[in-house]
C-alpha positions in Angstrom: 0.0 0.0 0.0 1.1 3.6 -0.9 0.7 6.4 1.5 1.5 9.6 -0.4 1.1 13.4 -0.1 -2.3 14.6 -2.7 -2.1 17.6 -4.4 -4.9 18.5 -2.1 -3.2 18.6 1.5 26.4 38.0 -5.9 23.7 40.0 -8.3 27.8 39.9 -8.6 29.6 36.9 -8.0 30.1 37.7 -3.9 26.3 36.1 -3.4 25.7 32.6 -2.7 24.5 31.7 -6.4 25.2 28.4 -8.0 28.3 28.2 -10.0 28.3 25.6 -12.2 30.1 22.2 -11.3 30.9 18.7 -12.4 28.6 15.6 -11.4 30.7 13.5 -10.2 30.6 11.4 -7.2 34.8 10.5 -6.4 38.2 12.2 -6.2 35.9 15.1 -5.6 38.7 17.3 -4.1 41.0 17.3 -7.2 37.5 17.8 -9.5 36.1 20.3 -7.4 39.0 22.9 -7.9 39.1 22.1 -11.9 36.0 22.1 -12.1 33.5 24.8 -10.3 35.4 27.8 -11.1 37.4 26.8 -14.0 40.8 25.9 -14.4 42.2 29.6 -15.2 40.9 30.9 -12.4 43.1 31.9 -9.6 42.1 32.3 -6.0 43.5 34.4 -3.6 46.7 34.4 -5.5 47.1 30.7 -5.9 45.8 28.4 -8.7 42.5 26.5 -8.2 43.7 23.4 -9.5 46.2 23.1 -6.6 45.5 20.3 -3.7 44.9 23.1 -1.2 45.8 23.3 2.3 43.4 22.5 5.2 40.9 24.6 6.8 42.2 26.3 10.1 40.2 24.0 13.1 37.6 26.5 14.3 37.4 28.9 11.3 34.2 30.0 10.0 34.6 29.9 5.7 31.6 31.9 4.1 28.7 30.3 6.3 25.5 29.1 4.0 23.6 27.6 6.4 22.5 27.4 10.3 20.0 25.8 12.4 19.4 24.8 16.0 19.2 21.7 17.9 15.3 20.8 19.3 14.9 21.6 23.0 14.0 18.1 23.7 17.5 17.2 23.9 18.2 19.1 27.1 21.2 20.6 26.0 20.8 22.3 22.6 23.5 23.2 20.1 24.0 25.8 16.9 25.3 23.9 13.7 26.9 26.0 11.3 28.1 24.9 7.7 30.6 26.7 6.1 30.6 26.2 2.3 34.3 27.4 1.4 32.9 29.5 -1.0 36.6 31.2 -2.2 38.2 27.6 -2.3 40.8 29.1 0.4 40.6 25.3 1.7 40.3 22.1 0.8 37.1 21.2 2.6 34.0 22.9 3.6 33.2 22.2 7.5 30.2 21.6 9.8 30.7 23.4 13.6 28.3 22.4 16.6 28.3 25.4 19.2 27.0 25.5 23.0 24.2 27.5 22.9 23.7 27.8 26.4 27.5 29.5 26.8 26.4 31.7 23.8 23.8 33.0 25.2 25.7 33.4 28.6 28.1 35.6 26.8 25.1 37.7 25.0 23.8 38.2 28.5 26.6 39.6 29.9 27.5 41.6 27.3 27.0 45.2 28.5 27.0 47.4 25.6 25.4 45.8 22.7 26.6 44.5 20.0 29.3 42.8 21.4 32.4 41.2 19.6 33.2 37.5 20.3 36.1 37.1 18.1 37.3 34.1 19.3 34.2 31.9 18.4 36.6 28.6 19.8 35.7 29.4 22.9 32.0 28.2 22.0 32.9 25.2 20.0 32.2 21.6 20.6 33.3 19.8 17.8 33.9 20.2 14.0 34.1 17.9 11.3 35.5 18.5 7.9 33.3 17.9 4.4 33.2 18.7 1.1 33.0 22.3 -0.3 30.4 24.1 -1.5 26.9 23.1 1.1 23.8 24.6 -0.2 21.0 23.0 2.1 21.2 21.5 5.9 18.3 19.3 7.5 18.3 17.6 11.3 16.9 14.0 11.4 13.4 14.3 12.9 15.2 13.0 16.4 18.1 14.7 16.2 21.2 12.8 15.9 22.0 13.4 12.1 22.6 16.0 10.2 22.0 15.7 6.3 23.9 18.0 3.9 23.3 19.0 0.2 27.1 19.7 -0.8 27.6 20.5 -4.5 31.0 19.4 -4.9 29.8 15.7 -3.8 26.6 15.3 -6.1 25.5 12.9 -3.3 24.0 13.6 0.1 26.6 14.3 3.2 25.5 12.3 6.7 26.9 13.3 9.7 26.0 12.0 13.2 25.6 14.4 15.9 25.1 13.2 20.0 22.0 15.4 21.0 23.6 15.6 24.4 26.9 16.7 23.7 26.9 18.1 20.5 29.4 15.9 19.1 29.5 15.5 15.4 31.0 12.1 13.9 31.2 10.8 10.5 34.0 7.6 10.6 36.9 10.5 9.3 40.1 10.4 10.0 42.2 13.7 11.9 41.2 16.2 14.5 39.1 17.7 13.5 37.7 14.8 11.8 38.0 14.6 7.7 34.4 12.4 6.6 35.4 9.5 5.5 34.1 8.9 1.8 31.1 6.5 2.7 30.0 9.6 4.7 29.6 11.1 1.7 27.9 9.0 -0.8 24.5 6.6 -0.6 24.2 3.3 -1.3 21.6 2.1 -3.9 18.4 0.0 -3.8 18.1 -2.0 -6.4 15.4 -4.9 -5.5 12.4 -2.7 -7.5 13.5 -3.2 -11.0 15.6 0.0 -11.4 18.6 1.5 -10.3 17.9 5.4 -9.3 20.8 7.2 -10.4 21.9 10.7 -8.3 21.5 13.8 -10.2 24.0 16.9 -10.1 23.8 20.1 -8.5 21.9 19.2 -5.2 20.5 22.7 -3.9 18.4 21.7 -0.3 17.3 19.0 1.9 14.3 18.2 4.2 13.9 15.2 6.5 11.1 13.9 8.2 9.5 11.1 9.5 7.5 8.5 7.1 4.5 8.5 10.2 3.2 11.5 9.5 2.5 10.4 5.9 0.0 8.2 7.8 1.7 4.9 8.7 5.2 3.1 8.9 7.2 2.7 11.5 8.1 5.2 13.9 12.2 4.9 13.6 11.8 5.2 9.8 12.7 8.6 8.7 12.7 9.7 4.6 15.1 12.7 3.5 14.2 14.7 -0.1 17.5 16.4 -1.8 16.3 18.6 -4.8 18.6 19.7 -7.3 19.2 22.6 -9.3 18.0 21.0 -12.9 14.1 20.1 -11.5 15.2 16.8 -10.4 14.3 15.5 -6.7 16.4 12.5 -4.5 14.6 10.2 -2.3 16.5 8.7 0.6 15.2 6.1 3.5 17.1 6.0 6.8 17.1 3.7 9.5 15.5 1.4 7.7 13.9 -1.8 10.0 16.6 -4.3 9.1 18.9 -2.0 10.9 20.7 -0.3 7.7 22.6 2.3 9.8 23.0 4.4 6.5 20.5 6.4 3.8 19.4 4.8 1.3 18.7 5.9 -1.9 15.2 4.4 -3.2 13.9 6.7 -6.2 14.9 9.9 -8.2 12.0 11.9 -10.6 12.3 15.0 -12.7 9.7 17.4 -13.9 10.0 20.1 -11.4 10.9 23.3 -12.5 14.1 24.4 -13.9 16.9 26.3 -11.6 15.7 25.8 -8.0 17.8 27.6 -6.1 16.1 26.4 -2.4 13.3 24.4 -1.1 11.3 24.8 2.1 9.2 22.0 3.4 5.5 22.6 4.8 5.0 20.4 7.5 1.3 20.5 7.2 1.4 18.6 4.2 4.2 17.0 4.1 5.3 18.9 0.6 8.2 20.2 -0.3 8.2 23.7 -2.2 10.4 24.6 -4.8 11.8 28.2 -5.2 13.5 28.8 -8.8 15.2 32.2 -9.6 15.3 34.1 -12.4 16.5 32.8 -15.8 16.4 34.8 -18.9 15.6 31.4 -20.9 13.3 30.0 -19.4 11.0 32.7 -17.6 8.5 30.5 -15.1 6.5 31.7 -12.3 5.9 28.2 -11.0 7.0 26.9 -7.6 6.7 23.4 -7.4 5.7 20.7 -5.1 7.4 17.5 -4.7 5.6 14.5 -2.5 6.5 11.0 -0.7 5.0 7.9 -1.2 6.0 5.1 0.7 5.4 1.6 0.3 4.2 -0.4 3.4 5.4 -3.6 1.7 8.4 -2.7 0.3 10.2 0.8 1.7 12.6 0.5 -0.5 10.1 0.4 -3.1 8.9 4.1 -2.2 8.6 6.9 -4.7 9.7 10.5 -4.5 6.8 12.2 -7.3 6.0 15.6 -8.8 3.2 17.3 -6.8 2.4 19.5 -9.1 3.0 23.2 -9.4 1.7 26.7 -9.1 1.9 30.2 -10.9 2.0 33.1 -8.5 -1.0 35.7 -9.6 -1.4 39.2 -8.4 2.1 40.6 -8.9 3.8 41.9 -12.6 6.4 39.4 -11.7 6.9 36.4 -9.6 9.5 35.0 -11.4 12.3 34.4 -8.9 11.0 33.1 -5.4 13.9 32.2 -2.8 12.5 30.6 0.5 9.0 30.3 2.3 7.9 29.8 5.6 4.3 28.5 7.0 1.5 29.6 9.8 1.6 27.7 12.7 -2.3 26.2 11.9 -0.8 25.4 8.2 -3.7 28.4 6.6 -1.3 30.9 5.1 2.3 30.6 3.2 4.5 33.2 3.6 7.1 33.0 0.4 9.7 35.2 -0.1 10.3 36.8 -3.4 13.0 39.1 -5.4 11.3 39.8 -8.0 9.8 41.9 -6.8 11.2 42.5 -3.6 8.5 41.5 -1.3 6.7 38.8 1.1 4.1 37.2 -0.5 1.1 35.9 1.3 -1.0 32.9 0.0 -4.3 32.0 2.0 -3.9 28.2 2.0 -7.2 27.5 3.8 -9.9 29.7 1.3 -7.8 29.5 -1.7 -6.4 25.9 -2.4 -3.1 25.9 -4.5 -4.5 23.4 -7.1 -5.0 23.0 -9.8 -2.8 25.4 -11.3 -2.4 29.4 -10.1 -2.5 30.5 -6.7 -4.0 34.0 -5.6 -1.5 36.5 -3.4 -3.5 38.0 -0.4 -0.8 40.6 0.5 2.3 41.7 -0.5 4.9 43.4 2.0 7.8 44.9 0.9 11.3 43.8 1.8 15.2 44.7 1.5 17.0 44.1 -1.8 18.0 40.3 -2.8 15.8 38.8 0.0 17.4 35.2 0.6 15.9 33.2 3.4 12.6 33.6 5.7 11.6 32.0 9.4 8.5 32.4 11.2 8.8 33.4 15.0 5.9 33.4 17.6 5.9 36.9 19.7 2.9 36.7 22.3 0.8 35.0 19.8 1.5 37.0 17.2 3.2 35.4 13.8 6.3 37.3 12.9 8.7 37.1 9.6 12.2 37.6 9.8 13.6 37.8 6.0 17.7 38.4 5.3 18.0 40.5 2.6 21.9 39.9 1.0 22.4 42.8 -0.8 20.6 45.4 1.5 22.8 43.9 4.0 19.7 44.0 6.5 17.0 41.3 8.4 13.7 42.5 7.6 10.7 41.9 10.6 7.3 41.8 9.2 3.7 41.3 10.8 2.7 37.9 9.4 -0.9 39.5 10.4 -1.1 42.8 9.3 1.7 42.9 7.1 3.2 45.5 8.4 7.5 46.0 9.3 7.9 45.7 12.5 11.7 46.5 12.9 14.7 46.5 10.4 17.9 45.5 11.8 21.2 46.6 10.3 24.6 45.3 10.9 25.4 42.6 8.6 27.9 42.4 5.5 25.8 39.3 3.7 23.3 38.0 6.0 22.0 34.8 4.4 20.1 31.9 6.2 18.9 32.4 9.6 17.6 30.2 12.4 15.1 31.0 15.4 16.4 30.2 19.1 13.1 30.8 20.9 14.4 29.4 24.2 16.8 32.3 24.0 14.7 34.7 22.0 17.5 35.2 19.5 17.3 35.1 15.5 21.2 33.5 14.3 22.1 34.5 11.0 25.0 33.5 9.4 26.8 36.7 7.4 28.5 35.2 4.5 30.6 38.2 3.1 32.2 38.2 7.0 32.2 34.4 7.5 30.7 35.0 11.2 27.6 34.4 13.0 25.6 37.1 14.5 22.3 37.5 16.9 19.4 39.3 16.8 17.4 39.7 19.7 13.7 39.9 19.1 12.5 39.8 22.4 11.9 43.9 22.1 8.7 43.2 19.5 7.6 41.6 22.5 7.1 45.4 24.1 6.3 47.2 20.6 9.9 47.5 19.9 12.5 46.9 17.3 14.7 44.0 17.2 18.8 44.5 17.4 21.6 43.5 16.8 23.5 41.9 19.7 26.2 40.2 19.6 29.2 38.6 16.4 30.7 35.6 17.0 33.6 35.1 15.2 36.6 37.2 13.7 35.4 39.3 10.6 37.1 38.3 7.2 35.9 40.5 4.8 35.7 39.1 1.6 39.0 39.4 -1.0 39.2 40.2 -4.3 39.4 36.8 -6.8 42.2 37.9 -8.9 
């Protein structure tokens, strides 16, 4: 039996755009210097095509992406990705942070924004990947991390100790190198055919098979979507005790150049965002499903879910992230073009077949990039980074209306919410550190700030 989701539940190079790379799924290091940038392009003075030397432990190298542990674990934890964006290394990296002695320092920081330049003092472990992450997701219970890393076509597992924060992936070195199975899938093959691994993977989402409405409980599925409209479907922890993902199915048929996806956990879909591409001009976001099979897991499909065209706006062609109401009635997705959040009445206005109506539209900073939803005395409040006006936008999922602008940041890019602490950590790519926001003001009527960096600032140098 199948239980599926239904269609009816840098502007310059300095942004974190998609440069284009080789599929290929071994000697990645070697490939990835001759082949994402090009072979005449030279680096902070040194050829790409050299080995590289190793990133220095502790160093944040143009963070992409962030998120925090759940508060079930008792302890919780910040995971950072850094993609090594500039090639400076020869690896990306994943960091696990104490939160608890971050936000110890925050609170005894008199005179906000304070300066932590020495983010080691925060760090719990580190391991070492490949380069280039575009999309993070936690396992449902917390002990893995999944990565989408370009330069390794294949999906990135990483297991983290909810406890301690420990991060482990069978490596090699202090800190810890992933070893190669680490960073690659095995196949099924017992459904008569043999899913083969797209390029360009661009975002990931986990969850548990129960909530499509059966399986067993320790069974989670992961969804990588790449760039060229294709989706990835992985099992893990499959009942025979298969400690690894597997991969069980690949489709195509989405939209062309996706650039993120954002999961609705309502529904269980996973949205597509696709930027703006002079060829192929599409307003669609798309939808991608699960459907498992009871009998045979590894039998389970990823599938198409259809797709949407955004009406109400001269635009719509280049969405970039979305985020969802707490009863699962309204989508929030965030848009460049134009520069705005765009609401979408889920409850009175279904998405299918087809076009979807835009109830508001509130206006943003420039290149808006990623969007989360925070809960302020019952109130439903949008924090948006916007890259290139080097700002976090808060907006009034209600009304609609800003409630604070927070300035500070050099290339503020994905962001996750710490509501234990009532802080908002975004990652600032053109400074490779981490800074906090604290939104606990909106709680009073006013503005969120800035208040606190973690890390030593590396402003970004020239590629000559």
């Amino acid at each position: 039996m199948l239980l599926a989701v239904t269609e009816g539940s840098f502007r310059a190079l300095m942004r974190p755009s998609f440069v284009t790379s080789r599929a290929v799924a071994h000697d990645r290091a070697s490939t990835l210097a001759r082949g994402l940038l090009g072979a005449t392009l030279l680096v902070a003075g040194c050829a790409v095509d050299n080995v590289g030397a190793a990133p220095t432990p502790g160093e944040l190298n143009f963070p992409v992406a962030v998120a925090v542990t759940p508060e079930a674990s008792g302890r919780q934890f910040l995971l950072v990705a850094s993609s090594n964006f500039d090639l400076r290394y020869n690896a990306g990296s994943l960091q696990s942070y104490d939160l608890a002695r971050m936000r110890d320092a925050i609170a005894g920081c008199g005179d906000p924004p304070c300066s932590f330049d020495d983010a080691r003092a925060f760090l719990v472990s580190e391991v070492w990947l490949g380069s280039y992450t575009t999309g993070m997701a936690l396992s449902p219970r917390g002990d893995r991390v999944y990565l989408a890393v370009r330069s390794e076509v294949d999906l990135s597992w990483i297991d983290l100790d909810p406890m301690t924060g420990a991060l482990g992936c069978e490596g090699t070195g202090q800190p810890e190198t992933c070893a190669p199975r680490r960073r690659t899938t095995e196949v099924a093959t017992s459904c008569g055919r043999t899913p083969e691994i797209s390029g360009d993977p661009v975002g990931v989402v986990a969850s548990r098979v129960s909530n499509l409405g059966g399986g067993p409980s320790e069974l989670d599925y992961v969804v990588m979507v790449h760039r060229n409209g294709h989706a990835s479907l992985f099992l893990d922890h499959l009942v025979e005790g298969r400690p690894e993902p597997l991969l069980v199915d690949v489709t195509d048929g989405l939209p062309y150049d996706i650039t993120n996806i954002s999961f609705e956990p309502a529904s269980e879909l996973v949205w597509t965002h696709s930027s703006y591409n002079g060829a192929r001009l599409s307003r669609d976001v798309g939808f991608v499903g699960v459907a498992y099979d009871e009998a045979t897991p590894e039998c389970s499909q990823v599938v198409p879910a259809g797709r949407v065209q955004l009406r109400g706006v001269d635009d719509g062609f280049d969405t970039r992230d979305a985020a969802f109401s707490a009863d699962g009635s309204r989508a929030y997705v965030l848009s460049r073009r134009p520069e705005a959040i765009l609401t979408l009445d889920l409850a009175n206005q279904p998405l299918f077949p087809g076009e979807a109506s835009i109830d508001r539209l509130s206006h943003v900073g420039y290149a808006p990039s990623r969007i989360a939803r925070l809960d302020v005395l019952g109130r439903e409040i949008l924090a948006a980074t916007c890259f290139d006006d080097r700002k976090v936008w808060f907006v009034d999922g209600g009304t609609g209306r800003t409630s604070g602008v927070v300035p500070g940041f050099q290339g503020p890019f994905e962001l996750a919410v710490d509501r234990a602490g009532e802080l908002v950590w975004v990652v600032d790519f053109r400074d490779s550190v981490i800074r906090a926001i604290d939104y606990a003001p909106l709680e009073t009527g006013a503005e969120p700030r800035l208040v606190a960096t973690f890390g030593r600032v590396r402003p970004v140098q020239v590629l000559r």
